[in-house]
N, C-alpha and C positions, 0 to 999 in steps of 0.2 A: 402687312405689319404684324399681325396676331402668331403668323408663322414662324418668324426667326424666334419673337418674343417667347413663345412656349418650345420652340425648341431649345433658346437659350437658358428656359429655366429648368426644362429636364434634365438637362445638362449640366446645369448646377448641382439638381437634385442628386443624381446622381453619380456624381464626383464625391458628394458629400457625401453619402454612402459609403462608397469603395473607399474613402478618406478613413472613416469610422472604424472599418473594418481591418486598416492595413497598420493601426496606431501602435505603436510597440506595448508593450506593458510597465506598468511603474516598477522601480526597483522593490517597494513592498507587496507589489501585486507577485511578481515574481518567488519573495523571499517566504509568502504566506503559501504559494504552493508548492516551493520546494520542502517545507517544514513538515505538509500534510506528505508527502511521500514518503520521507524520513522514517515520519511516526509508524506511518503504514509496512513501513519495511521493517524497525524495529520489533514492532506485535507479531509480524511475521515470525520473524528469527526467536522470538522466546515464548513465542507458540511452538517453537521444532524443538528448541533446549526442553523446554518441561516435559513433551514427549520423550526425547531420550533418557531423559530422568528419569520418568518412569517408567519404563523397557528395566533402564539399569535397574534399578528396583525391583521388579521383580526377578529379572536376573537372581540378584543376591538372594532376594527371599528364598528362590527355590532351588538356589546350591544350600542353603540353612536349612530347609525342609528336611532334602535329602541327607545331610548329617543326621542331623534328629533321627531320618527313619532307619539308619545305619546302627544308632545306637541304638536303639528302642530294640533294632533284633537281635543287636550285641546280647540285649542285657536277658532277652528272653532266653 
Protein backbone atom coordinates (compact mmCIF):
# COMPACT_ATOMS: atom_id res chain seq x y z
CA UNK A 1 0.00 0.00 0.00
CA UNK A 2 2.87 2.57 1.02
CA UNK A 3 4.14 1.89 -2.70
CA UNK A 4 1.74 3.03 -5.19
CA UNK A 5 0.96 5.79 -2.38
CA UNK A 6 4.54 7.44 -2.58
CA UNK A 7 4.78 6.76 -5.96
CA UNK A 8 1.66 8.41 -6.78
CA UNK A 9 2.72 11.36 -4.80
CA UNK A 10 6.05 11.65 -6.60
CA UNK A 11 4.34 11.84 -9.40
CA UNK A 12 2.28 14.50 -8.39
CA UNK A 13 5.28 16.14 -7.20
CA UNK A 14 6.73 16.12 -9.92
CA UNK A 15 4.18 16.87 -12.58
CA UNK A 16 3.84 19.92 -10.50
CA UNK A 17 7.22 20.91 -11.24
CA UNK A 18 7.42 20.40 -14.91
CA UNK A 19 3.75 22.11 -14.73
CA UNK A 20 5.66 25.27 -12.99
CA UNK A 21 8.24 25.34 -15.25
CA UNK A 22 6.31 25.03 -18.78
CA UNK A 23 3.66 28.06 -17.56
CA UNK A 24 3.75 30.67 -20.35
CA UNK A 25 4.51 34.11 -19.12
CA UNK A 26 1.92 37.03 -18.54
CA UNK A 27 1.43 39.50 -21.07
CA UNK A 28 3.10 42.21 -18.57
CA UNK A 29 5.74 39.78 -17.65
CA UNK A 30 6.45 39.73 -21.34
CA UNK A 31 5.83 43.58 -22.04
CA UNK A 32 8.41 44.46 -18.90
CA UNK A 33 11.00 42.50 -20.76
CA UNK A 34 10.61 43.58 -23.95
CA UNK A 35 10.76 47.28 -22.70
CA UNK A 36 14.28 46.42 -20.79
CA UNK A 37 15.64 45.32 -24.27
CA UNK A 38 14.44 48.30 -25.89
CA UNK A 39 16.06 50.66 -23.45
CA UNK A 40 19.26 48.48 -23.67
CA UNK A 41 19.20 48.89 -27.39
CA UNK A 42 18.37 52.40 -27.39
CA UNK A 43 21.78 53.48 -24.85
CA UNK A 44 23.38 51.43 -27.16
CA UNK A 45 22.63 53.37 -30.40
CA UNK A 46 23.39 57.00 -28.69
CA UNK A 47 26.27 55.52 -27.06
CA UNK A 48 27.57 55.03 -31.04
CA UNK A 49 25.83 58.65 -32.24
CA UNK A 50 27.89 60.64 -29.43
CA UNK A 51 30.97 58.91 -30.46
CA UNK A 52 30.64 59.82 -34.01
CA UNK A 53 29.93 63.17 -32.88
CA UNK A 54 32.84 63.38 -31.55
CA UNK A 55 35.18 61.93 -34.25
CA UNK A 56 33.07 64.67 -36.33
CA UNK A 57 34.34 67.18 -34.10
CA UNK A 58 37.36 66.81 -34.03
CA UNK A 59 37.39 66.32 -37.62
CA UNK A 60 36.34 69.91 -38.01
CA UNK A 61 38.47 71.21 -35.22
CA UNK A 62 41.45 70.13 -37.02
CA UNK A 63 40.48 71.16 -40.65
CA UNK A 64 40.15 74.91 -38.35
CA UNK A 65 43.60 74.34 -36.87
CA UNK A 66 45.05 73.72 -40.12
CA UNK A 67 43.53 77.01 -41.63
CA UNK A 68 44.65 78.91 -38.71
CA UNK A 69 48.21 77.47 -39.27
CA UNK A 70 47.91 78.39 -43.12
CA UNK A 71 47.29 81.86 -42.07
CA UNK A 72 49.61 82.34 -39.23
CA UNK A 73 52.41 81.60 -42.15
CA UNK A 74 50.59 83.65 -44.69
CA UNK A 75 50.90 86.43 -42.35
CA UNK A 76 54.67 85.71 -41.37
Amino acid sequence: MKLPLTAAVLAVLISTLGAGVALAESPTEKSLRQDGRDVRKNLKHDDKEADRTGKHLDKERHREDKKLDKEYKKAL
